[in-house]
Steps between C-alpha positions, in 0.01 A plus 500: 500500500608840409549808761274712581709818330589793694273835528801611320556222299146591371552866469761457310327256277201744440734779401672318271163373366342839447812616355495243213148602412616857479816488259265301270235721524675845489909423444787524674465887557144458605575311827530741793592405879269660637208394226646127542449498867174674482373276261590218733379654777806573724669756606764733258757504807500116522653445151853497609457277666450227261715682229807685453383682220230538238708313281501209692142467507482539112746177482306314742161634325633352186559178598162451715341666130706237303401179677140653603461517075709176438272308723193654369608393116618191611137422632337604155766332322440149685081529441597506171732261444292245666194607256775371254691834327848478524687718763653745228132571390369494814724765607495674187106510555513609891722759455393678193125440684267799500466438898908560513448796295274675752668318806767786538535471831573098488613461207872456402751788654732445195233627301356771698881608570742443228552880374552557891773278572819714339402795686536324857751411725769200409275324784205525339605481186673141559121434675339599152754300302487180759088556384590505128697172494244319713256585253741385185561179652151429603413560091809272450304214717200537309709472165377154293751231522798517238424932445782749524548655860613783349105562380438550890618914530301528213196375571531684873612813302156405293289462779612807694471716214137372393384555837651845545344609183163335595505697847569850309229394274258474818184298516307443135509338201887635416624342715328146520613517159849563562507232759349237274718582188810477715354164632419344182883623356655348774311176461565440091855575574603316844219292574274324272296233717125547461364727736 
């Protein structure tokens, strides 16, 4: 059985937590201390205390954002594998998904932060790029047996830049569109199992 974590232990957890939500939803530069703490209902002066600096809490809000989004794909990706797609369209299908699309706030931190990462700290810039290759070599997992690995960065660089687009685009026709053209590419090229 696991401990009961600490009050601060839990704190800590919840900042974190709210922070990863944040730099999804409004960037890097869009997450505040004091808005951070607010939003997780504690106390500005009790940040310190957890973190040396904002830029630790934008590594660690990386990581949670990263695994929060990897778990969530993996999820989709395994319902549809076991209706019987393959992984590679399975993930080519959950994460060029209008739900993604809309789910800014969940969704993938590589996509919702890519143009951010040269203008940060070497900290969180080695975060950002530690995000990057997990997403490459998940792609790389999905691949079909016998296809080149080096079709991995750019099918990521596909998928990042389809859903980018498909965000600016906002809700409508435009961008279902987008998101279903990119799918359907992506398929006839990499993948072509029946749906």
């Amino acid at each position: 059985m696991d401990p009961i974590p600490s009050r601060k232990a839990q704190s800590h957890d919840r900042i974190v937590e709210t922070a990863a939500r944040a730099i999804r939803r409004a960037g890097c530069q869009g997450v505040g201390v004091a808005d951070i703490m607010k939003e997780a209902g504690l106390t500005h002066g009790g940040f310190y205390a957890h973190f040396p600096s904002r830029d630790a809490l934008l590594v660690e809000a990386l990581d949670r954002a990263g695994r929060d989004s990897a778990e969530r794909m993996d999820s989709h990706v395994a319902q549809r594998v076991a209706k019987g797609q393959s992984p590679l369209r399975a993930l080519i299908t959950s994460y060029l998904s209008d739900e993604h699309a809309h789910n800014i706030e969940g969704g993938c931190p590589v996509a919702a932060l890519t143009a951010e990462m040269p203008r940060q700290v070497p900290e969180v810039q080695a975060a950002g790029r530690e995000r990057v290759l997990r997403l490459i070599e998940r792609v790389r997992l999905c691949l079909p047996a016998g296809a080149d690995p080096q079709h991995a960065p750019v099918m990521a660089s596909t998928l990042i830049g389809a859903l980018q687009l498909a965000r600016a685009l906002g809700p409508g026709a435009q961008a279902k569109a987008l998101l279903k053209s990119t799918r359907d590419t992506l398929f006839a090229q990499f993948d072509t199992t029946s749906a």
